[in-house]
N, C-alpha and C positions, 0 to 999 in steps of 0.2 A: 521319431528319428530311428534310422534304424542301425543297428550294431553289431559292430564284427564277433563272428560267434567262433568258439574258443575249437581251432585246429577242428573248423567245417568246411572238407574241400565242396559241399554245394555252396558257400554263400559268394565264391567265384565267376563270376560272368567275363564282360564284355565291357570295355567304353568305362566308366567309373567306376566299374566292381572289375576291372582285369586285373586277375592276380600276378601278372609282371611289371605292372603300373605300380603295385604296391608293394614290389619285391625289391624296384627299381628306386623307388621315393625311397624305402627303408634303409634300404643300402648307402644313397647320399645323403641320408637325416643323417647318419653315424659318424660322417666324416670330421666334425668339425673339432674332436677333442685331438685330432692328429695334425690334422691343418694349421689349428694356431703354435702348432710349436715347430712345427716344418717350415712354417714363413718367417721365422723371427729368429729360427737358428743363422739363416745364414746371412745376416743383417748386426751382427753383435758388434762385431770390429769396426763398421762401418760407423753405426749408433755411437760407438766412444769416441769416434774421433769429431762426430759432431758436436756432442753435448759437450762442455767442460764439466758438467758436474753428475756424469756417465761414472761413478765410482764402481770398481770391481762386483762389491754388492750389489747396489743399482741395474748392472749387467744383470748379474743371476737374479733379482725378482722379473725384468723385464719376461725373464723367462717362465720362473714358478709363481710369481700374482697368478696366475692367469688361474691356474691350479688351486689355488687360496681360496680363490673365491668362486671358483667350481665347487670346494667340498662344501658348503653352506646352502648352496643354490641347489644339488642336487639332493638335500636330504627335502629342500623345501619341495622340491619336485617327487618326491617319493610321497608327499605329504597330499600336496594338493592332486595328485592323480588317483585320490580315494575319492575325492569328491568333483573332480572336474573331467573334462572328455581331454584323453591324450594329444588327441589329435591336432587342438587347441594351442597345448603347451607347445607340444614339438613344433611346430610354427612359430609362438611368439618367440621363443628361445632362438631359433634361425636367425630371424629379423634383426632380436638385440644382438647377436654374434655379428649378424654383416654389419650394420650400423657402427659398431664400437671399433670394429676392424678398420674400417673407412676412417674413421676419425683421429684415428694413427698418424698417418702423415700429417696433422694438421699439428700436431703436438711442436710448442715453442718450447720445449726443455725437459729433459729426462722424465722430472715428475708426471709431469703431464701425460708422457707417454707411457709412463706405468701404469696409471690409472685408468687410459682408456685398455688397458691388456685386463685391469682388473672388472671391469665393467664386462667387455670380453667372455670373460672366464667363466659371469653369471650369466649371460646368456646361454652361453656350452654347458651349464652346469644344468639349467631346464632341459632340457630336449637331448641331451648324450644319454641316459640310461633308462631314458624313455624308450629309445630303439631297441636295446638288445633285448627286454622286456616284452613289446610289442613283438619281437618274433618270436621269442618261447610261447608267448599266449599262441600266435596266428598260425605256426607249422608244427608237422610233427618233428617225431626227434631226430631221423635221417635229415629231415630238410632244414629243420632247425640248424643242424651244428655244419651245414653246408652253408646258409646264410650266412651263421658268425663267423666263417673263413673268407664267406666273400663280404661280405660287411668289412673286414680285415681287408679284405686284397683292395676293394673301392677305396678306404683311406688311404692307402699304401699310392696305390695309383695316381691320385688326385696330389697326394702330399709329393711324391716325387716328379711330377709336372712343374706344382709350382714352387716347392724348394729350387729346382734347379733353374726355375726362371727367374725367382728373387734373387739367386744368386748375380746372375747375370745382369738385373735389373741396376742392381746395387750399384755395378760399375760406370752408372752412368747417372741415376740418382734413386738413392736407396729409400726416399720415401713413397717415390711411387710404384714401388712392391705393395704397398697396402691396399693398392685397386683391385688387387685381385679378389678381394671379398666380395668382391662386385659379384661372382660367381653364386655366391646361394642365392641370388633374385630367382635363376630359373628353376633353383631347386623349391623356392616354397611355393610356384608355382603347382611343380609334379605335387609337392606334399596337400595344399589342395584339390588338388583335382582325384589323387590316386588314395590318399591315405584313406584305411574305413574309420568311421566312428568309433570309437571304443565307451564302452559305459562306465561310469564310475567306477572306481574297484570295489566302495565301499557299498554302493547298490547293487553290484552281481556278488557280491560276498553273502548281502542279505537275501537276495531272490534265492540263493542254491542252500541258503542256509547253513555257511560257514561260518565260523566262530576264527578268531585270530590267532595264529598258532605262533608260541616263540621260538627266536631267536635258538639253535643249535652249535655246540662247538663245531661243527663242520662245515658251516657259514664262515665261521671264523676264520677257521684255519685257513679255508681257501684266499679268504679275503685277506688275510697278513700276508699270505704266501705272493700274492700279486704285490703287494705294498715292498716288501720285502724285495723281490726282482726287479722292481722300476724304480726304485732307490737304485741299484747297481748300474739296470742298463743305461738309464738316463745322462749316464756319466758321460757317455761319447758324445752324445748330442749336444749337452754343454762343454765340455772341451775342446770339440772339435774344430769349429773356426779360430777360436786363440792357439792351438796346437797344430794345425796348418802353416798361418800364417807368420807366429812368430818364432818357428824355426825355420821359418824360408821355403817351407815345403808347395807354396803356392800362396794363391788368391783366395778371395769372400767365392769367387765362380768357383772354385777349385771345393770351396768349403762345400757349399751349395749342392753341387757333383756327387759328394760326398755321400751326404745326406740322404741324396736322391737315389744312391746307390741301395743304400739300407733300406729307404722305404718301395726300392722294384722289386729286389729280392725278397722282401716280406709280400708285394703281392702277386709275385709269381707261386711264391709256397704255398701263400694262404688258398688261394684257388682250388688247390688238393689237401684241402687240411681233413674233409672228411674223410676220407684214403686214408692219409698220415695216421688220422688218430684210431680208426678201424683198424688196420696194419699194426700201429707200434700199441695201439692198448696203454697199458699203466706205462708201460717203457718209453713214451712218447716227452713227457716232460726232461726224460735225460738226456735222450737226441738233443732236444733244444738246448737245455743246460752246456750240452758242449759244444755247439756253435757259438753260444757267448763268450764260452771260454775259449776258443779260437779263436775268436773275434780280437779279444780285449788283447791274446797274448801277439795277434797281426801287427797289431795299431800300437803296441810298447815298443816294436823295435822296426817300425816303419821309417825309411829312408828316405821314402817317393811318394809320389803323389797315388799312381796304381796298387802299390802296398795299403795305402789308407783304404781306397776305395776296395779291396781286397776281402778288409777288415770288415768295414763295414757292411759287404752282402753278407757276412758272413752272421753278422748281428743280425741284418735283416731275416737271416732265416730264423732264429732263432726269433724274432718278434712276430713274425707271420705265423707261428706255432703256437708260441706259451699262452699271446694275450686270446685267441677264440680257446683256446684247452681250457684256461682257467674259468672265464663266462660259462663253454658247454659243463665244466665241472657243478660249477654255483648255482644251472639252471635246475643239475639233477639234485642237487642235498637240500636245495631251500622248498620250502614246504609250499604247498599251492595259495594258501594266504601271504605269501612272503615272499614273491617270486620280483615284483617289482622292487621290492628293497632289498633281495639280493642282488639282483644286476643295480641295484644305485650302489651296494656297499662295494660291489666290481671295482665302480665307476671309479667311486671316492678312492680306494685304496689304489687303484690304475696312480691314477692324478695323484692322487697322494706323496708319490713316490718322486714326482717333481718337487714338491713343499723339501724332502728331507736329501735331495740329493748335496744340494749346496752343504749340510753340514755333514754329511759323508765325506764330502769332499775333505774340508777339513779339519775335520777328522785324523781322517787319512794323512794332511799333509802335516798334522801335529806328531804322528808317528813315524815321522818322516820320512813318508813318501808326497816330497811337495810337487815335482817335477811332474807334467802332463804323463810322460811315459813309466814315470813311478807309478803312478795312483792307475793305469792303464795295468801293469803289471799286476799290480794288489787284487785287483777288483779279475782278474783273470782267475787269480789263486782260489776265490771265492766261490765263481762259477765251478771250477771243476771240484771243489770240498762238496759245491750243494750235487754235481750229476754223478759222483759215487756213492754220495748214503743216499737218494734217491733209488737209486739202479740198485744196492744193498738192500734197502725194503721193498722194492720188484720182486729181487728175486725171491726172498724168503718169502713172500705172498705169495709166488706165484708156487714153489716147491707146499706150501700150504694146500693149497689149494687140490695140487697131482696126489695129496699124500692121503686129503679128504677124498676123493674120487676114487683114490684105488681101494680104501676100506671097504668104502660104500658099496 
């Protein structure tokens, strides 16, 4: 068999070895941790009024199962990619994702529909951090952290298609928004035909004669530091159709709109994310920090319907930034034996952040801030506390740095 050889611009050809064929599969292998919560956000309202036994809880796992049972799945996946061909995984994973997706609509009562989200979630949880993996192996670093903006921008894109067509679906019957899963048929097509072979990790570990290297605090840090951001942002995502809706501000399509706002503007940024983060350097995660906090402080004292959608490109920028800076981050500190389980621990703390939003939530509204535009207010405060001591250890790094060079 033969096997993709690690950031070799010969093993590129033509026809089954074209390196756009496999820039192009990778890119919509990625999509699917942003999809399942893009299609099911603007479906919530609608969901409770079908089920009677749609409890407030119930709503929020509808959303974070999916997330549950991604973190489990993807550590198995970091597991069995030592000993099996990736290429393998990221397909079966596909398949169980469209499968489980489809079977949504089929759901006779809430539960049921949780559980095909949580089936879902293990599907995504095989094959999501298989991709960002597979391109730090496959490109260099320029091309690398270009792919992980457009790996971003391709979810972004996809997800704001059909957020905004569920939405609309919705109003005329919201279970047949679940066909759109139909759509990775032709992606695991490309991922057969384009993907290359990958070798075990655990047989090129042995062929180079690498030894397993641990785990680093600066795996860590990055990897809370993502847990940590997607607990906050995830917050718009889950309020946003009940905070539309039940102050009058519009429709599930209105919500839907919303959404799809946030994820254009993440892939219009992410497109130039390698610019952005060549350009802004260390300063790059403040920029983004205060687009959330723009965002959050938009959407607190939104009126209208274009004030929402205001708010939310303004997240979207700040999502089309943080999530490829922090992957490019965790590709550079994790160790060449640990590259695939740091992009899973990415993955897991990404998703993670869905698991802990619902009890931020509250949280929050135990401190009483219960009201959607409270907890929008609070979570605003946060963002801008985290993009000035960010931007504070900038600077003094970076005044380090001028003050080493001029001794020197």
């Amino acid at each position: 068999m033969d096997y993709a050889r690690k950031q070799d611009e010969s093993q590129w050809g033509k026809g089954r070895k074209s390196k756009v064929g496999a820039k192009l599969s990778l890119l919509l292998s990625g999509d699917d941790g942003m999809v399942q919560t893009a299609l099911i956000s603007p479906l919530l309202a609608s969901i409770a009024v079908a089920y009677p036994d749609a409890t407030e809880l119930m709503l929020d796992q509808a959303m974070s199962v999916t997330a549950m049972t991604m973190l489990p799945a993807m550590l198995c996946s970091s597991v069995l990619a030592r000993y099996f061909n990736k290429k393998k995984l990221i397909m079966f994973g596909t398949l169980l994702f469209m499968l489980a997706g489809l079977s949504a609509m089929f759901a006779p009562n809430m539960g049921v529909l949780v559980l095909t989200r949580a089936i879902l979630g293990i599907g995504a949880g095989i094959a999501f951090p298989l991709v960002p993996s597979s391109i730090a192996y496959l490109f260099s670093e320029h091309e690398k952290n270009q792919m992980l903006g457009w790996m971003n921008a391709c979810g972004s894109l996809l997800s704001f298609t059909l957020s905004m067509a569920a939405g609309w679906v919705a109003l005329v019957n919201w279970k047949l928004a679940f066909l759109f899963y139909l759509i990775f048929a032709p992606i695991l097509v490309l991922q057969a035909i384009y993907l290359p072979n990958f070798k075990p990790e655990k047989k090129e570990a042995a062929d180079k004669g690498l030894s397993k290297e641990p785990l680093n605090w600066k795996m860590w840090f990055v990897g809370i530091s993502m847990l940590l951001f997607m607990v906050l942002a995830m917050v718009a995502t889950f309020k946003l159709s009940l905070f539309v809706e039940l102050n009058g501000l519009g429709t599930s399509a209105d919500s839907g709109t919303g959404v799809s706002c946030m994820t254009c503007a993440s892939f219009l940024i992410s497109l130039f994310f390698a610019a952005y983060l060549e350009k802004l350097k260390r300063f790059a995660p403040v920029v983004s920090f205060c687009f959330a906090g723009a965002a959050f402080i938009t959407l607190s004292v939104a009126e209208s319907i274009p004030a929402v959608f205001a708010g939310m490109v303004l997240l979207g920028f700040c999502m089309g930034t943080i999530n490829p800076y922090f992957m490019s981050a965790m590709s550079i500190v994790a160790p060449d034996t640990r590259k695939t389980l740091g992009m899973t621990m990415m993955c897991i703390f990404q998703l993670g952040g869905q698991i802990f939003t619902p009890y931020y939530m509250m949280l929050v509204g135990a401190l009483g801030f219960s009201s959607e535009r409270a907890l929008f207010g609070f979570t605003a405060g946060i963002f801008i506390v985290a993009a000035v001591a960010v931007a504070l250890f900038a600077l003094l790094k970076t005044v380090q740095e001028r003050r080493k060079s001029t001794t020197e």
